[in-house]
C-alpha positions in Angstrom: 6.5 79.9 74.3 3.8 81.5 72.4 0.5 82.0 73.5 -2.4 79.7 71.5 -4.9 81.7 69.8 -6.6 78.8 68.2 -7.2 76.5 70.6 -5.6 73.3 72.4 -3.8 71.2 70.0 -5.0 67.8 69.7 -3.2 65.3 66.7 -4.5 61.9 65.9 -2.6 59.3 63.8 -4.8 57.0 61.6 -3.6 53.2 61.8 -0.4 53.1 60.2 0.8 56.3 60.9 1.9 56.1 64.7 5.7 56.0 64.3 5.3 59.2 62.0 2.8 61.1 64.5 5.6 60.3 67.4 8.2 62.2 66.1 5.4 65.0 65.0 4.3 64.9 68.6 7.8 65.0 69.5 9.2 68.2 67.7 6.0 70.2 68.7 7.0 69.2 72.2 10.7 70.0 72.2 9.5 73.9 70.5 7.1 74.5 73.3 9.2 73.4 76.1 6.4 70.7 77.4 6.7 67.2 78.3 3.0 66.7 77.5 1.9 64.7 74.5 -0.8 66.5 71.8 -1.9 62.8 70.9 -5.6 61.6 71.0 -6.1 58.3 71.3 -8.2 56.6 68.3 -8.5 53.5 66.9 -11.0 51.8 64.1 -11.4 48.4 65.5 -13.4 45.8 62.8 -15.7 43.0 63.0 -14.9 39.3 61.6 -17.7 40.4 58.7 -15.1 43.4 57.8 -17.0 46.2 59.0 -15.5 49.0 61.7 -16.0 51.9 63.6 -14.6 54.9 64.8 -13.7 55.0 68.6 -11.9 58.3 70.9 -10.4 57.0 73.8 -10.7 60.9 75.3 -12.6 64.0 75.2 -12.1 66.2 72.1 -13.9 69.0 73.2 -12.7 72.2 72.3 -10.0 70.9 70.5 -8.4 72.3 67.7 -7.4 68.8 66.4 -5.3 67.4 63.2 -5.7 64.1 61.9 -3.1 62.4 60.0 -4.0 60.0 57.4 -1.8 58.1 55.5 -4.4 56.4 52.4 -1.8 54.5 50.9 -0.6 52.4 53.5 -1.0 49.3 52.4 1.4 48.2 55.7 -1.6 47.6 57.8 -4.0 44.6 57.6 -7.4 43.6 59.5 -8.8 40.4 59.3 -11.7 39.7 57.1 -13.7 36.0 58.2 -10.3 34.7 59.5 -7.9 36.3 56.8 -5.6 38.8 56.5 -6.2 41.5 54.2 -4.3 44.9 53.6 -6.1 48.0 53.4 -6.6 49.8 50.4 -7.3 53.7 50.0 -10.7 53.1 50.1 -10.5 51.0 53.1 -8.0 54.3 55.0 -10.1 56.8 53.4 -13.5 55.1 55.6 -11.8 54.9 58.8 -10.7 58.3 58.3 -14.4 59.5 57.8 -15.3 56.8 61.0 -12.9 58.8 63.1 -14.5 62.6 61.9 -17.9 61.0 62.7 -16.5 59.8 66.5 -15.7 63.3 67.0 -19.5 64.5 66.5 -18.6 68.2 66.4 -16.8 68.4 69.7 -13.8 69.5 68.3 -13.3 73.0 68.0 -11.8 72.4 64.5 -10.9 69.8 62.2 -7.7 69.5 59.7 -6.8 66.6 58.0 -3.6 66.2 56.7 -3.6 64.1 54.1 0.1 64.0 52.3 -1.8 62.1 48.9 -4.6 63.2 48.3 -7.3 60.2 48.0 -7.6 59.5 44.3 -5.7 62.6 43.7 -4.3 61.4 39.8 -8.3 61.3 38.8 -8.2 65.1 38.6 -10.0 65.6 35.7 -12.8 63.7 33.8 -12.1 62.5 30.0 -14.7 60.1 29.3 -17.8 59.3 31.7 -16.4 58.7 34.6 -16.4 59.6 38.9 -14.3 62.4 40.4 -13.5 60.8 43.2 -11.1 63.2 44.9 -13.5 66.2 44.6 -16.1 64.3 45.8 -13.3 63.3 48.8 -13.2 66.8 49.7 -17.2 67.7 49.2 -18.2 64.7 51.5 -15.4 65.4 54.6 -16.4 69.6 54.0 -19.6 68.3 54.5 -18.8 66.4 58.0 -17.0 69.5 59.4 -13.4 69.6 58.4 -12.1 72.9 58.0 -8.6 72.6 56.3 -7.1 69.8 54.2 -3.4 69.9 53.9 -1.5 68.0 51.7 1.8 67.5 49.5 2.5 67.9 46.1 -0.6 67.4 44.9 -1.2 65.8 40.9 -3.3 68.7 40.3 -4.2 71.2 43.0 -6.9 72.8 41.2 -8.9 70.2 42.6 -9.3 72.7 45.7 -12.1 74.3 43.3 -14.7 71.7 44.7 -14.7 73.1 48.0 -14.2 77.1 47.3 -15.0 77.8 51.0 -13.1 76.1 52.5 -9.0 75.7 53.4 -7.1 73.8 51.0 -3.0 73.6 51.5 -0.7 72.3 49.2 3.1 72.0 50.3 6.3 70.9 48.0 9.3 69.4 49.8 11.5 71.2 47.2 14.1 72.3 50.6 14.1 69.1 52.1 15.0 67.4 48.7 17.4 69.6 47.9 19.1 69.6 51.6 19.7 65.4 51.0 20.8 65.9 47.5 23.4 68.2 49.2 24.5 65.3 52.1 24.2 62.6 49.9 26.0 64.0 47.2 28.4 66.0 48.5 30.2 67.2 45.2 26.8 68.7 43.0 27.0 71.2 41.4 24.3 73.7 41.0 25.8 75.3 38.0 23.4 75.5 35.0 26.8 74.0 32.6 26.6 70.9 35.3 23.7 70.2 36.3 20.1 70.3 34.6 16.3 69.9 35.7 14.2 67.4 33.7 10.3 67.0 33.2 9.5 63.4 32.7 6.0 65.0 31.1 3.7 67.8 30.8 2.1 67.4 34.0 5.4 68.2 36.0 6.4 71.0 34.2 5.1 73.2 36.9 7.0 71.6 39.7 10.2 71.4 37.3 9.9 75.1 36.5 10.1 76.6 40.1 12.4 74.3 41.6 14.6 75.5 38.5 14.0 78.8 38.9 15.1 79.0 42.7 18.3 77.2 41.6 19.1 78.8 38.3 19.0 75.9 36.1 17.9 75.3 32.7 14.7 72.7 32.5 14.2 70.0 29.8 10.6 68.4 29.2 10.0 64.8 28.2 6.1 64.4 26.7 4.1 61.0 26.7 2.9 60.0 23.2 0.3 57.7 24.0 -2.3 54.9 22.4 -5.2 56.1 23.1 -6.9 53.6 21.4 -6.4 51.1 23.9 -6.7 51.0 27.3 -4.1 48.8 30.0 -4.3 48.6 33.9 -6.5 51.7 33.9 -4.6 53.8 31.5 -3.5 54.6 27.9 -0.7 52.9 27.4 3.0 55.3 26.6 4.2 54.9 23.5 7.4 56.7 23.6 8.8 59.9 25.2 10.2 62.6 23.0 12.7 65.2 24.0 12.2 68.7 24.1 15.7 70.9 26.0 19.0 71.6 25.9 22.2 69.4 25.2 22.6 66.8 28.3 26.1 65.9 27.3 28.5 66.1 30.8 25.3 67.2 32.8 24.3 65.8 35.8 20.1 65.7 35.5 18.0 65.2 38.4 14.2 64.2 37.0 11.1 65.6 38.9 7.6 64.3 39.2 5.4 63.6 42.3 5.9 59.9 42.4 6.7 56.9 41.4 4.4 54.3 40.6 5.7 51.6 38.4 8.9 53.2 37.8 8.6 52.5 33.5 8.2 56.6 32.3 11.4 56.8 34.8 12.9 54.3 33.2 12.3 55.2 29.7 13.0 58.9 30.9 16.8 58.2 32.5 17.4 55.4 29.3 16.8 58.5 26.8 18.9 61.3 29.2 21.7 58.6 29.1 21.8 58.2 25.8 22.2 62.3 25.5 25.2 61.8 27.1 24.2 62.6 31.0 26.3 61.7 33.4 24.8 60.9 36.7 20.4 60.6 37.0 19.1 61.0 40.0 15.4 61.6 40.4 13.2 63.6 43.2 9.5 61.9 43.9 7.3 62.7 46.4 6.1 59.8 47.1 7.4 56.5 46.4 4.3 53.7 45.5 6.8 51.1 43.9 3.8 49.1 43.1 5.5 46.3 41.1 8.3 46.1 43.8 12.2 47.0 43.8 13.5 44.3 41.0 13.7 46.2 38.2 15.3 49.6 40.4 18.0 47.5 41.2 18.8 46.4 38.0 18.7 50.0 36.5 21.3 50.7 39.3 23.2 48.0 38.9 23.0 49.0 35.3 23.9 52.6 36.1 20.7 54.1 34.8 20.1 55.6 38.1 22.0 57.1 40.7 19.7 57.7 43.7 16.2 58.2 44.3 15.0 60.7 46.9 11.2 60.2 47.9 9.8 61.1 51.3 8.4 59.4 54.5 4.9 61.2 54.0 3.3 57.8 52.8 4.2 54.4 54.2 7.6 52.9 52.9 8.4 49.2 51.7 10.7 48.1 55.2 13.3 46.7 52.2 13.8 50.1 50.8 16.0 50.8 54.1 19.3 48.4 52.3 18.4 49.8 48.6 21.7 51.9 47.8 19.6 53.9 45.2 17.4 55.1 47.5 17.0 57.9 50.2 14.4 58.6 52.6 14.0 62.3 53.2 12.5 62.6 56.6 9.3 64.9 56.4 7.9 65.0 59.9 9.8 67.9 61.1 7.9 69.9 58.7 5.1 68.8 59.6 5.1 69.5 63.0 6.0 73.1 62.1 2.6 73.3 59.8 0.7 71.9 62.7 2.3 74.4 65.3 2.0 77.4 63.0 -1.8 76.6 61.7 -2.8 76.0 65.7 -1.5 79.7 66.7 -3.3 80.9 63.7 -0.4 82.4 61.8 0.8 82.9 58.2 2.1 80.0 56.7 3.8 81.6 53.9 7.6 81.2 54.8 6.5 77.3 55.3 5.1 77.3 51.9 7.5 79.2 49.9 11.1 78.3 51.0 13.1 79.6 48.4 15.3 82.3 51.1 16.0 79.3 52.9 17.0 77.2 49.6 19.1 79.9 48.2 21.1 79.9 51.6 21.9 76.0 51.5 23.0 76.0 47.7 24.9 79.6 48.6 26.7 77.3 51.4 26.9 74.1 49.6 28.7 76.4 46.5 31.1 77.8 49.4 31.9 74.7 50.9 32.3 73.0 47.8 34.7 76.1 46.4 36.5 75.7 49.4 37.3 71.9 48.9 35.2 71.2 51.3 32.3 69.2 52.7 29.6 69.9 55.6 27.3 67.3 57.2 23.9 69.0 57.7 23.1 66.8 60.6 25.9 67.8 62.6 27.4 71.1 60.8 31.1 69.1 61.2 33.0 70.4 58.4 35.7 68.0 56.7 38.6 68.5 54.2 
């Protein structure tokens, strides 16, 4: 067990996130050989008139504590004059700041990880209107937290509002790739069998290094829009134009951070089909499914898509569990190494930049797969 150089670790899991802090709690655990829990009791109990407050059920002294906060859980409800209403971001993002304000400084440190970022897609201003993300970050800087972590951020150059502060942005490009491998046991990660697609410019980044570790060639849909109009917040998408190689045989897996609606998916995996792809599958970070699962299973049921991979970071329709397009790639593992590594004060570069540990799955996965063969990363059982 290593020595702590920070100071003693302390995690609390905003309303909605208990289940996920558990298993946090619990892999931290198991590593240091200690039956003890890191978890701080909290809770943001509300009036009938709607408002709450922040309330520690311990001392935080001294600790170096992480809070977990999932803003779009819309899971979770509090009653409002008698009714049951669901929280919104705004609604998580005030407890969270309730919960900072209980801790009045005691802590040693504060991190928040915060998988999406509050407001995170308004990362840039085209007209007059708020930044409300980097106004997110001034205002918690402001009550004392010292590191914000998150996931696959929209844009991460929204760090630039607080300069001085740490900002962390993680991919789950490893964990993605590991369930692509179990759940499809015969991919290919040959450049004439499989290629990476860009829904739009905005995901070109995360498109270009996960096909860089791989090998793979990278095609880029871009977004014509109306600007002339505006619908549900937003210029409306005209149509999605092509820009790649020939998708004929290919299997293409489509990347972006996540999935709202599901239409640009839709529109993207109609467009690869009709190149002639053979199996879409499609890698989001987080899975909103605002308009709900009807019109995923009829693009399975059509054979538009194969599976969709998003992770467990942000709260997860209970239905999605019997969807046989989907697949939950289980994120709390990592997280607890984050946590472990940031409370002992040491690099968190391997954890940020997994590509030694990529290239050794797919340099198995090829093996296996050369050798007729299959292997069940859960277990490591290998079967003819």
């Amino acid at each position: 067990m290593k020595e702590l150089v920070y100071g003693d670790l302390g995690i609390i899991g905003m309303r909605g996130c208990e289940h996920f802090v558990e298993q946090v709690d619990n892999y931290i655990r198991r590593s240091r050989g200690t039956d003890k829990s890191f978890l701080v009791s909290a809770e943001c109990p509300r009036f009938g008139s709607g408002e709450g407050k922040g309330l520690l059920h311990q001392s935080v002294r001294g600790l170096d504590i992480f809070i977990i906060c999932d803003i779009f859980n819309y899971g979770v409800t509090y009653k409002l004059r008698g009714a049951e209403i669901p929280m919104t971001p705004d609604e998580h993002y005030a407890d969270l700041k309730r919960i900072v304000g209980a801790i009045e400084g005691k802590a040693r440190r504060i991190s928040v990880i915060m998988p999406m970022l509050y407001e995170g897609r308004q990362h840039k201003r085209s007209m007059r209107e708020s930044l409300d993300c980097a106004m997110m970050l001034r205002e918690l800087e402001f009550y004392g937290v010292k590191n914000f972590i998150t996931f696959d951020a929209h844009d991460d150059r929204v760090q630039n509002a607080i300069p001085l502060s740490g900002f962390d942005n993680y991919r789950p490009t490893y964990q993605m790739v590991k369930a692509l491998v179990r759940e499809v046991p015969d991919i290919a990660f040959d450049k004439d069998q499989l290629m990476i697609i860009s829904p739009d410019e905005g995901a070109m980044g995360r498109s270009t290094y996960i096909s860089s570790i791989l090998g793979l060639d990278v095609g880029m849909f871009y977004k014509r829009r109306d600007y002339s109009r505006v619908v549900n917040g937003r210029n409306p998408i005209v149509a999605h134009e092509y820009l790649g190689n020939d998708l004929t045989g290919k299997d293409a897996i489509i990347i972006d951070d996540m999935i709202a609606s599901g239409e640009s998916l839709f529109d993207v995996a109609r467009q690869i089909k009709k190149r002639g792809a053979k199996r879409v599958f499609n890698f989001a970070t987080f899975g909103l499914f605002t308009n709900g699962f009807e019109k995923f299973d009829q693009a399975y049921a059509d054979g538009l898509i194969d599976k969709i991979f998003t992770t467990n970071l942000v709260y997860g329709d209970p239905e999605l569990a019997s969807r046989p397009w989907h697949v939950s790639v289980n994120m709390c593992k990592y997280v607890s190494y984050i946590i472990d590594t940031l409370n002992h004060d040491e690099s968190i570069s391997v954890l940020i930049d997994p590509v030694k540990k990529i290239h050794t799955l797919v340099d198995r996965h090829k093996a296996e797969l050369g050798g007729q063969m299959s292997i069940d990363f859960g277990t490591g059982a290998k079967t003819l």
